[in-house]
C-alpha positions in Angstrom: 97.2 129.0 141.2 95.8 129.1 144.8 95.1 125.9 146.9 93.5 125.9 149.6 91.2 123.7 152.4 87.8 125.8 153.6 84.1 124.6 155.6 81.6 125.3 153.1 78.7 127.1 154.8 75.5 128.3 154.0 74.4 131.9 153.7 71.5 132.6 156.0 69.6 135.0 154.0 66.4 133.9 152.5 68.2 132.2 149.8 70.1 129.0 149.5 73.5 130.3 148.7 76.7 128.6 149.7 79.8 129.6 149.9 83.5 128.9 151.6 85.6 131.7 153.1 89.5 132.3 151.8 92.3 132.2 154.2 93.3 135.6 155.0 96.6 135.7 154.0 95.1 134.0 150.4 92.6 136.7 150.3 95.6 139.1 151.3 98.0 137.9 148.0 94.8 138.3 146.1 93.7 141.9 147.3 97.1 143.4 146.6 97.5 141.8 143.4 94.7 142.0 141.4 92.3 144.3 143.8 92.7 147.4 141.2 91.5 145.1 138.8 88.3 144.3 140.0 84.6 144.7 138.7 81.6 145.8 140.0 81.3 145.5 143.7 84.8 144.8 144.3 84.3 141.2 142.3 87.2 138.9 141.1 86.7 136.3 138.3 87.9 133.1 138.8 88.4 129.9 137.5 87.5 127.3 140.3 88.0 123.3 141.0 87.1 121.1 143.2 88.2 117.7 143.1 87.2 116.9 139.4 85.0 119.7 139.4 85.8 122.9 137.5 83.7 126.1 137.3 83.9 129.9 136.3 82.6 132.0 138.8 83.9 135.5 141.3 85.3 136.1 144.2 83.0 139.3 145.8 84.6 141.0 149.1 83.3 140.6 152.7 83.7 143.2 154.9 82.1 141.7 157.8 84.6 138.4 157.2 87.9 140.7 156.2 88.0 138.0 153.3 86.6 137.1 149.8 84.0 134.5 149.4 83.7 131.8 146.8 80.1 131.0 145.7 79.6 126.8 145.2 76.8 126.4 143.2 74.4 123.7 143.5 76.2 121.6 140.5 79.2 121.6 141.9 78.2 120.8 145.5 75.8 117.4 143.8 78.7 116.2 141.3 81.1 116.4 144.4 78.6 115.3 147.4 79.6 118.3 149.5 77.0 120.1 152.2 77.4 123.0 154.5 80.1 121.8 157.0 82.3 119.3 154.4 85.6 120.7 153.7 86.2 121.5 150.4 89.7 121.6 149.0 90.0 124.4 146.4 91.9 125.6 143.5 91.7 128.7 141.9 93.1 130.5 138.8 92.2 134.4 138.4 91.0 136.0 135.0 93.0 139.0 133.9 90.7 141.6 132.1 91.4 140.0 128.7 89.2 137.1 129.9 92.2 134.3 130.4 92.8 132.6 133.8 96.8 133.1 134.4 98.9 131.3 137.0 100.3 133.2 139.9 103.8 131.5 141.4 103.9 131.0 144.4 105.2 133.0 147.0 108.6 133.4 148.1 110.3 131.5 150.9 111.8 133.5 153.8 115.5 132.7 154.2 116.1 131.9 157.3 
């Protein structure tokens, strides 16, 4: 599982989209490890939470950002009083093909 603090924002196109931005190293892990997996236009399905607030939804690539973005859709932003600006503390699981969210462990440590 991935956990992780990000701003939502708003998209600026003509349509009321939100989203938060990964951390690049985050959107790194998840690149190399499940980036040959994904589906049409480079998505990656996820399992998402915020606070007490769980959704199924994909990560989709941005070039312009170097990172993957995480769509918050309107439920999720009313049961958890967020707006464009509030940090949002995130979890996410990612769905292997056979449509079940698995764990990832963490990362190693560096000795030193």
């Amino acid at each position: 599982m991935y956990v992780f603090s990000a701003e939502l924002w708003q998209y600026d196109g003509p349509s009321a989209w939100y989203f938060v931005s990964l951390p690049p190293d985050i959107a790194d892990d998840i690149r190399a490890e499940f980036g040959a997996e994904a589906a049409g236009f480079g998505s990656i399905k996820v399992e998402a939470a915020v606070r007490s607030t769980q959704w199924t939804t994909s990560l989709f690539p941005d070039k312009t950002r170097g990172t993957y973005l995480l769509p918050v859709k309107k439920s999720v932003r009313v049961a958890e009083n967020l707006e464009a600006g509030d940090m949002a503390t995130v979890s996410l699981r990612i769905w292997v093909p056979n449509g079940r969210p698995i764990d990832v462990p963490p990362a190693p440590q560096a000795n030193g």
